[in-house]
MIVEXZA-918715 format. One record per residue: residue in one letter; residue number from 1; x negated, y negated, z of N, C-alpha, C in turn. Coordinates in steps of 0.02 Angstrom, whole numbers, plus 50000, padded with zeros to 5 digits. Last residue first. Layout:
{type: A; seq: NUM; nc1: X; nc2: Y; nc3: Z; cac1: X; cac2: Y; cac3: Z; cc1: X; cc2: Y; cc3: Z}
...
//
This chain:
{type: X; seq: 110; nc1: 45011; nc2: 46201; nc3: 55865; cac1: 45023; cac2: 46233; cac3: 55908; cc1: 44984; cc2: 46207; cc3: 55985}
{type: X; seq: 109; nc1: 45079; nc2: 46087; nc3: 55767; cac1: 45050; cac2: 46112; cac3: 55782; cc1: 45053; cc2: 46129; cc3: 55833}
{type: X; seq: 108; nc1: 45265; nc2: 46110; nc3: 55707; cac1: 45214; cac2: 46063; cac3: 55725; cc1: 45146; cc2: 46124; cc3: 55756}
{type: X; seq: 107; nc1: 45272; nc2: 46195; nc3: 55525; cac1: 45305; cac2: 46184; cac3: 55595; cc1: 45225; cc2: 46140; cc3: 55629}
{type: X; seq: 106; nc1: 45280; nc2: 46183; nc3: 55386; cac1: 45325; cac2: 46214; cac3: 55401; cc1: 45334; cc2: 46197; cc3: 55485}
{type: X; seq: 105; nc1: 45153; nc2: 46107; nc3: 55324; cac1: 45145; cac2: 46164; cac3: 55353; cc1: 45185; cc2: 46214; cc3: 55377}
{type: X; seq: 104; nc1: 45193; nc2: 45982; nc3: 55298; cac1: 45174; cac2: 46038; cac3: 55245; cc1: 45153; cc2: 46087; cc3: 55261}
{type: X; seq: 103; nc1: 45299; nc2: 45950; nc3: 55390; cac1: 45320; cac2: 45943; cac3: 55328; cc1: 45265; cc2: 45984; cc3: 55285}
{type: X; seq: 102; nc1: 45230; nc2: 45947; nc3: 55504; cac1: 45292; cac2: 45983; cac3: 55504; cc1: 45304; cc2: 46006; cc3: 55426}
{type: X; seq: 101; nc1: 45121; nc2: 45870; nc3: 55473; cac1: 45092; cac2: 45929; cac3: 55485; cc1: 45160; cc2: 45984; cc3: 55483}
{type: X; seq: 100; nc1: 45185; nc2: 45744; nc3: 55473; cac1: 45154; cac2: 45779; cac3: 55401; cc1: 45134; cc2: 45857; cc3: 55430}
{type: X; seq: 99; nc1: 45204; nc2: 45740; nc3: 55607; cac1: 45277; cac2: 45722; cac3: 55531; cc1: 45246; cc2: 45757; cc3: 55458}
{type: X; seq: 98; nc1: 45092; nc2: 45717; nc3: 55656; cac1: 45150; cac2: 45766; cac3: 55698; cc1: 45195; cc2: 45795; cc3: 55615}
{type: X; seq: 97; nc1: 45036; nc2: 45590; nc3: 55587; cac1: 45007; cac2: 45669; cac3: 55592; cc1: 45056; cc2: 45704; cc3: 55614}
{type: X; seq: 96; nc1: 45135; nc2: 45508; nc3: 55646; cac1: 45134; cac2: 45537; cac3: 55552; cc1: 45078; cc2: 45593; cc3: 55564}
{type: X; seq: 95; nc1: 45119; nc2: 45509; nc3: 55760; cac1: 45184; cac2: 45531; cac3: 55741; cc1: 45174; cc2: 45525; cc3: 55672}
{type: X; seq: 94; nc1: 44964; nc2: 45455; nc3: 55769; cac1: 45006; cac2: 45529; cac3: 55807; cc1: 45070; cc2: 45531; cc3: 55783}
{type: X; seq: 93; nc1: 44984; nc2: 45328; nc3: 55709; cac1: 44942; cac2: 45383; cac3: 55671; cc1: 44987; cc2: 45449; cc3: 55700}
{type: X; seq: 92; nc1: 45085; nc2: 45256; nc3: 55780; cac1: 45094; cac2: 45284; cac3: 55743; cc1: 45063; cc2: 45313; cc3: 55704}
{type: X; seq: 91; nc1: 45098; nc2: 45297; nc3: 55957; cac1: 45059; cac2: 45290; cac3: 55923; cc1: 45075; cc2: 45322; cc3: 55845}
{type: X; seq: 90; nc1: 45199; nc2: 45321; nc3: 56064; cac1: 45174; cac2: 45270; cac3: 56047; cc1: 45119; cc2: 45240; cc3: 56012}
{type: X; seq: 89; nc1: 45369; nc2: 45382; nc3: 56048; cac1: 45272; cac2: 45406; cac3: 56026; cc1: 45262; cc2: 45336; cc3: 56032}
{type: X; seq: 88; nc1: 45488; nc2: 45340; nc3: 56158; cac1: 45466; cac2: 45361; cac3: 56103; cc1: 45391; cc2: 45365; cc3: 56091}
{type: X; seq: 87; nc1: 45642; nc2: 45313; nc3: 56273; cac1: 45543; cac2: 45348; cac3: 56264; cc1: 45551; cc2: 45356; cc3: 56184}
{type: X; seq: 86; nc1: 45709; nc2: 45239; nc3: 56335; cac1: 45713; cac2: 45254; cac3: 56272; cc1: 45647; cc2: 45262; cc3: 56287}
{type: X; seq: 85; nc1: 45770; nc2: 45112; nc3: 56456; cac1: 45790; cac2: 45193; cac3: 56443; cc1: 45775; cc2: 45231; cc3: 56384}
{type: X; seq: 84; nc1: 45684; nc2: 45004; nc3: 56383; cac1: 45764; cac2: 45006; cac3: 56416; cc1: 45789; cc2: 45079; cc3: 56378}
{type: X; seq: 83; nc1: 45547; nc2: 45116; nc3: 56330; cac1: 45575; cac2: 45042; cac3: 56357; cc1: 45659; cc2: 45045; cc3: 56345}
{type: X; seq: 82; nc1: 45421; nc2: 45180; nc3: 56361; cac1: 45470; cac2: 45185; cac3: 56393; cc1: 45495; cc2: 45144; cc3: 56387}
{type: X; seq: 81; nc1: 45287; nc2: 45293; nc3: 56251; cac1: 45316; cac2: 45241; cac3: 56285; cc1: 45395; cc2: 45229; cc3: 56319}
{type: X; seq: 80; nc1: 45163; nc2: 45426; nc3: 56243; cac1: 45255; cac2: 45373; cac3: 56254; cc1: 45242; cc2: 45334; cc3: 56270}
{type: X; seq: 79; nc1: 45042; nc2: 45420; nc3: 56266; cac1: 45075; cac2: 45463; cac3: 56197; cc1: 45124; cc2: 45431; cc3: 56198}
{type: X; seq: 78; nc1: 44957; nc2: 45376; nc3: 56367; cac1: 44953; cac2: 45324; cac3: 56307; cc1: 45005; cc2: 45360; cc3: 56240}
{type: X; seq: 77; nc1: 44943; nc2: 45445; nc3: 56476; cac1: 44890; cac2: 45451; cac3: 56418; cc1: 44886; cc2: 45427; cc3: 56349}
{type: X; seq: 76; nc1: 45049; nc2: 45398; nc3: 56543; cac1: 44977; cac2: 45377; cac3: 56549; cc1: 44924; cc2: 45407; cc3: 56514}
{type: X; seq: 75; nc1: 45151; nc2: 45471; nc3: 56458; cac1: 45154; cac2: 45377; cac3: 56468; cc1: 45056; cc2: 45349; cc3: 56491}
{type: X; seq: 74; nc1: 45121; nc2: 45612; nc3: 56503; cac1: 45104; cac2: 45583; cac3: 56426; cc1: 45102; cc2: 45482; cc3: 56422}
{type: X; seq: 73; nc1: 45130; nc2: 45611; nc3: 56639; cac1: 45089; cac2: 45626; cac3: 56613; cc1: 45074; cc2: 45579; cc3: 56541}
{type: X; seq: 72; nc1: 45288; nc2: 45565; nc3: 56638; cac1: 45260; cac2: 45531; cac3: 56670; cc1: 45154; cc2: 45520; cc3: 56648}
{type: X; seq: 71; nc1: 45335; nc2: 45667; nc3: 56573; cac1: 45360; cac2: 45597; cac3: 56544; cc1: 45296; cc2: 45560; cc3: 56583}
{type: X; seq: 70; nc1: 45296; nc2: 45773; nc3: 56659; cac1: 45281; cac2: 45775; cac3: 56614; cc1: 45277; cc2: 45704; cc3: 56566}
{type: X; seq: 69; nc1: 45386; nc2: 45734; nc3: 56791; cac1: 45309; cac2: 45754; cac3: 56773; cc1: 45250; cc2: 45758; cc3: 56719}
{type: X; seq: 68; nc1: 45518; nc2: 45718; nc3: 56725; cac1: 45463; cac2: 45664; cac3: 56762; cc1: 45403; cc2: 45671; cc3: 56768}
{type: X; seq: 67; nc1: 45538; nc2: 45872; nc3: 56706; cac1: 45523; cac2: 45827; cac3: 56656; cc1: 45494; cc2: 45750; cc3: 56666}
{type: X; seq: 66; nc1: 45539; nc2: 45929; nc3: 56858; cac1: 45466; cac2: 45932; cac3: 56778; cc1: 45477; cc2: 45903; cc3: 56736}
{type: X; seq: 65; nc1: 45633; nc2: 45851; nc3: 56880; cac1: 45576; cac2: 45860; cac3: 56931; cc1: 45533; cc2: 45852; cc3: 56880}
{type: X; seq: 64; nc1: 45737; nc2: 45913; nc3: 56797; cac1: 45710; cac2: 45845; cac3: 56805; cc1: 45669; cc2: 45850; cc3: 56816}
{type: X; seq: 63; nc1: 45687; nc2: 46040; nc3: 56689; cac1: 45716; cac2: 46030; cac3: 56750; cc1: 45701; cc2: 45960; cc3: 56771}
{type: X; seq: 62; nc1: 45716; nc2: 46061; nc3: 56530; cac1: 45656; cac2: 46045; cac3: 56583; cc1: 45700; cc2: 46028; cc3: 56618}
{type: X; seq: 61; nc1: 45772; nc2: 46072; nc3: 56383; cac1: 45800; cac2: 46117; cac3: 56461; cc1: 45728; cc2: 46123; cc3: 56508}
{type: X; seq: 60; nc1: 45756; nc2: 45977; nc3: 56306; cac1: 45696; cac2: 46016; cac3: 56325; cc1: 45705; cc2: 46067; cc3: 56369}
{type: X; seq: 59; nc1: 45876; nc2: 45945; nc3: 56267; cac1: 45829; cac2: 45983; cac3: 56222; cc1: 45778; cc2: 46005; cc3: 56229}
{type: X; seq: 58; nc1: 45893; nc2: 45861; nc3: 56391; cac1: 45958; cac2: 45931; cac3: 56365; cc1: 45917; cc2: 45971; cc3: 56312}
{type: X; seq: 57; nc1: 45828; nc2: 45796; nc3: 56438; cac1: 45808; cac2: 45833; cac3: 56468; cc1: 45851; cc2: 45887; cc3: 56446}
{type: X; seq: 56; nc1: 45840; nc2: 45695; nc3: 56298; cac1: 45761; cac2: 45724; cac3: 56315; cc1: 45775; cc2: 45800; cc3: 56344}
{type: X; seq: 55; nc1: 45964; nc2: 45656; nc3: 56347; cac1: 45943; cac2: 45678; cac3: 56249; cc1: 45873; cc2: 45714; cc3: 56279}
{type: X; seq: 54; nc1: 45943; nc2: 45581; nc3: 56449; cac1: 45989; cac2: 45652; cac3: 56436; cc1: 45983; cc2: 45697; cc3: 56392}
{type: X; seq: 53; nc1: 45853; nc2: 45485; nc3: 56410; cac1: 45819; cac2: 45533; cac3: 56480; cc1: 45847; cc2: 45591; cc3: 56456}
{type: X; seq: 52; nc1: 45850; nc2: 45454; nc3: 56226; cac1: 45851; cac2: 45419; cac3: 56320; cc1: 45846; cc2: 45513; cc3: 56369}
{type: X; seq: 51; nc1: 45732; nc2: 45450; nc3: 56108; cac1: 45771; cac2: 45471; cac3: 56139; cc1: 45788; cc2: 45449; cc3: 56211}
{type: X; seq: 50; nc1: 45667; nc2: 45412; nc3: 55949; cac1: 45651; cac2: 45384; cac3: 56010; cc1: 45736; cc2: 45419; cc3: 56026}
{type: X; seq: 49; nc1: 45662; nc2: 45559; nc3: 55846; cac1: 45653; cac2: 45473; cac3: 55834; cc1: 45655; cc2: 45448; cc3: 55912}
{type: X; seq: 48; nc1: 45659; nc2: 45686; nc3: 55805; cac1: 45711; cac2: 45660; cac3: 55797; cc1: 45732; cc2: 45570; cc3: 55819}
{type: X; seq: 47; nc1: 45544; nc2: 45738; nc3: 55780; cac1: 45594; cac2: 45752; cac3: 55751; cc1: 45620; cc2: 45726; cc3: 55762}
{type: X; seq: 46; nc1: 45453; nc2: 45642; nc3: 55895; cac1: 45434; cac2: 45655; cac3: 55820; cc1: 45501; cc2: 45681; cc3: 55764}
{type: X; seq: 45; nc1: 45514; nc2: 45699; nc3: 56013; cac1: 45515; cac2: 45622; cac3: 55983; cc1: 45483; cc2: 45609; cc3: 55925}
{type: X; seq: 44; nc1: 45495; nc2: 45847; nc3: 55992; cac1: 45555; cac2: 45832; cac3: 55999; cc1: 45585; cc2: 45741; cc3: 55981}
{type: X; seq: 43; nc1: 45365; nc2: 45830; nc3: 56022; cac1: 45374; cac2: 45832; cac3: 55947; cc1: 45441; cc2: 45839; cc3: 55953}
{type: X; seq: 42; nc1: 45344; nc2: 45781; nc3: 56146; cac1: 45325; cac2: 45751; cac3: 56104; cc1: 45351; cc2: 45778; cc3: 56041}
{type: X; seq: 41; nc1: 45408; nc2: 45891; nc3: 56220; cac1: 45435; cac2: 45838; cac3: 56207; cc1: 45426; cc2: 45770; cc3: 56149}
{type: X; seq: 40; nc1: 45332; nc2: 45986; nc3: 56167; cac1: 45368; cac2: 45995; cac3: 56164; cc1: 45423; cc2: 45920; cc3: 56161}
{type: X; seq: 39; nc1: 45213; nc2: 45982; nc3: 56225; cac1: 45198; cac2: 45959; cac3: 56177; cc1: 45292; cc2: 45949; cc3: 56153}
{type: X; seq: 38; nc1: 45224; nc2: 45968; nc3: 56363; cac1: 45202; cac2: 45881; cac3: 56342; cc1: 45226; cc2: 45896; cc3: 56295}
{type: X; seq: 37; nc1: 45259; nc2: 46112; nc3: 56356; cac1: 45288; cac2: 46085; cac3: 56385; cc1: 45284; cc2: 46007; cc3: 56355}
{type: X; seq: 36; nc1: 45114; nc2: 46126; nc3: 56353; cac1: 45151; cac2: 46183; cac3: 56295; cc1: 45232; cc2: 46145; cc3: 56292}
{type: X; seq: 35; nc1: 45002; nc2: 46021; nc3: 56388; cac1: 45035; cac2: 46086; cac3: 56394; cc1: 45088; cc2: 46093; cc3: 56345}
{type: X; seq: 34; nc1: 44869; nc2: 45959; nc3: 56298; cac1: 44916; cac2: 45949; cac3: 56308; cc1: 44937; cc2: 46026; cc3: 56341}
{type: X; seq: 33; nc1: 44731; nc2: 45974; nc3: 56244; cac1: 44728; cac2: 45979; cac3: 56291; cc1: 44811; cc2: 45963; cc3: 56322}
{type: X; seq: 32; nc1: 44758; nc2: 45947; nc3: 56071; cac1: 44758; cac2: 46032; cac3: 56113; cc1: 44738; cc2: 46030; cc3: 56195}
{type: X; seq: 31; nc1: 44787; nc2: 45814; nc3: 56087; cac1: 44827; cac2: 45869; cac3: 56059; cc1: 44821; cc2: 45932; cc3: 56092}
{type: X; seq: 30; nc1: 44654; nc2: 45763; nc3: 56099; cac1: 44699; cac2: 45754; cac3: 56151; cc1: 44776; cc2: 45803; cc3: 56150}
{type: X; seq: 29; nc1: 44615; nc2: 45833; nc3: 55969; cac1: 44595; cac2: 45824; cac3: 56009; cc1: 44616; cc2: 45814; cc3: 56096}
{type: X; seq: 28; nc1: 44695; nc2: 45724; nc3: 55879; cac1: 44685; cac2: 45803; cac3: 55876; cc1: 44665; cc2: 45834; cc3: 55937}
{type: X; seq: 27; nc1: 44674; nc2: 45606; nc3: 55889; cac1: 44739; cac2: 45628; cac3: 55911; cc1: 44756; cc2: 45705; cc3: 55919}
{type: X; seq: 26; nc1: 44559; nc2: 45580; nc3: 55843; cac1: 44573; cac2: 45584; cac3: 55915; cc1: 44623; cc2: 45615; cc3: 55933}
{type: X; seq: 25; nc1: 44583; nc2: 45603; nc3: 55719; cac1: 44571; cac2: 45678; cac3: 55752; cc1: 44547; cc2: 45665; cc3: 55831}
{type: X; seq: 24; nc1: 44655; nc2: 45551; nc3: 55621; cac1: 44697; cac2: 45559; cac3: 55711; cc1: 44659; cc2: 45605; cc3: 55723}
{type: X; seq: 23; nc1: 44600; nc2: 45559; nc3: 55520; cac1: 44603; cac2: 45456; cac3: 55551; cc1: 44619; cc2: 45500; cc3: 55609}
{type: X; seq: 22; nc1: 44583; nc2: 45659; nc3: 55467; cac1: 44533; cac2: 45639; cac3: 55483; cc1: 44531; cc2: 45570; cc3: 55517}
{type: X; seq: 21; nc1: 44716; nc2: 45702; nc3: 55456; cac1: 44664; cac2: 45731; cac3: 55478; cc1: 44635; cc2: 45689; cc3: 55501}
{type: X; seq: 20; nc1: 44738; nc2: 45606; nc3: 55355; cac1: 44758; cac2: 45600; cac3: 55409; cc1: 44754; cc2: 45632; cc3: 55455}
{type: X; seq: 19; nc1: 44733; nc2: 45633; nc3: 55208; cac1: 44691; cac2: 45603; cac3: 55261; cc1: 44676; cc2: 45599; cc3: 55324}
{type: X; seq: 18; nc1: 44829; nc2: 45662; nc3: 55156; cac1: 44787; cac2: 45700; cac3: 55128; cc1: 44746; cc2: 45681; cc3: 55183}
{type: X; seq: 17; nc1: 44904; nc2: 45527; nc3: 55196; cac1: 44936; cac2: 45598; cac3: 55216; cc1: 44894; cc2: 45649; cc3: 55211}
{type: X; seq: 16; nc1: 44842; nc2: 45440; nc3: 55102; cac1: 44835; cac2: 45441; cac3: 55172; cc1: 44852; cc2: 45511; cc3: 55213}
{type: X; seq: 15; nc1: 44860; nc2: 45488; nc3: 54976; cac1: 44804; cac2: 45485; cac3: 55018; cc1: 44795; cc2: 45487; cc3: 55084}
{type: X; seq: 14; nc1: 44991; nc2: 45451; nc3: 54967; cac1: 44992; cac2: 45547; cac3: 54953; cc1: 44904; cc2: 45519; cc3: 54985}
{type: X; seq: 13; nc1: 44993; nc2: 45301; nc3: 55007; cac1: 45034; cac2: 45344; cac3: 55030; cc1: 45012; cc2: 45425; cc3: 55041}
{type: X; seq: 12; nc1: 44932; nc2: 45278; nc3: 54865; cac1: 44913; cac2: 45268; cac3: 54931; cc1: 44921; cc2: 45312; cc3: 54990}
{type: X; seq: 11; nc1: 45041; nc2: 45325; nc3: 54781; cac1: 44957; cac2: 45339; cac3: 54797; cc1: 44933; cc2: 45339; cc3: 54832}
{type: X; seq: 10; nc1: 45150; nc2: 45242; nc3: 54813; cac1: 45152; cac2: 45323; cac3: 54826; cc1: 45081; cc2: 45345; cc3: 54823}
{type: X; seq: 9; nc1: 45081; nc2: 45100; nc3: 54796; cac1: 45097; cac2: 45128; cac3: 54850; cc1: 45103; cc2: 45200; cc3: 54856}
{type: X; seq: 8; nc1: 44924; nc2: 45134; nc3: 54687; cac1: 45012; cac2: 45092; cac3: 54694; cc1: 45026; cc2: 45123; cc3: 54762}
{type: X; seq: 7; nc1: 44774; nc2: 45073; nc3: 54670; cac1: 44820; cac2: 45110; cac3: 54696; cc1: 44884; cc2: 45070; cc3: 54706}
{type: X; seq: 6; nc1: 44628; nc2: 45048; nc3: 54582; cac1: 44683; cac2: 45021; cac3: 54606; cc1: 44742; cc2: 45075; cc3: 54626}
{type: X; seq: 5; nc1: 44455; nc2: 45055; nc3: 54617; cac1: 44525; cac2: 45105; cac3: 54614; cc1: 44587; cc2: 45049; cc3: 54639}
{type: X; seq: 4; nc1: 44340; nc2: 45039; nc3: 54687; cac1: 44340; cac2: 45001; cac3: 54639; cc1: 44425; cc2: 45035; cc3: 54585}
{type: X; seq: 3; nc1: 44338; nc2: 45087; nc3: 54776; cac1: 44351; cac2: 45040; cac3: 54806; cc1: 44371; cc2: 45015; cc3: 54735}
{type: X; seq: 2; nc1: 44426; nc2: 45253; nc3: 54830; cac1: 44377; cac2: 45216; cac3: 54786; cc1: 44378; cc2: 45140; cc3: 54786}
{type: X; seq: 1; nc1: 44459; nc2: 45340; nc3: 54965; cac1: 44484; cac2: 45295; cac3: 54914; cc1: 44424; cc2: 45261; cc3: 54881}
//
């Protein structure tokens, strides 16, 4: 962005998105050390917004056991959060990278 640039919000906005690469590439990063499984849930709370345990373990057909494993993983690496029965991302760079990468690329990253 230019400093000396006035911007309206959709500007802003189509920048940031153009950008956002480059703000989450922690998020990038911690991204590909995920299993195939983390990622799954995670972008299952990206599509479709904060979910409780049933909603989680019916769309992930994870077996409890492994889905505690997994829920449990991502909470301490700071990706979910957990509050009165409701996991969701807990980082909103990581869920607009997730959201833009669906949206102009056709699907989440691999």
């Amino acid at each position: 962005m230019l400093e000396t640039q006035i911007y309206d919000a959709e500007a802003g906005t189509k920048i940031f998105y153009d950008k956002v690469d480059q703000i989450a590439l922690i998020w990038i990063s911690i991204w590909s050390t995920l299993h195939n499984k983390e990622k799954d849930i995670v972008t299952i709370l990206a599509e479709y917004g904060p979910q409780n345990w049933k909603t989680l373990s019916d769309k992930t057909q994870i077996s409890n056991k492994i889905l505690v494993k997994y829920l449990h993983a991502l909470k301490n690496k700071g990706i979910i959060n957990h509050t009165n029965t409701i996991y969701n991302i807990e980082d909103h760079i990581l869920s607009s990278w997730l959201k833009n990468k669906k949206q102009t690329q056709g699907y989440y990253p691999p």
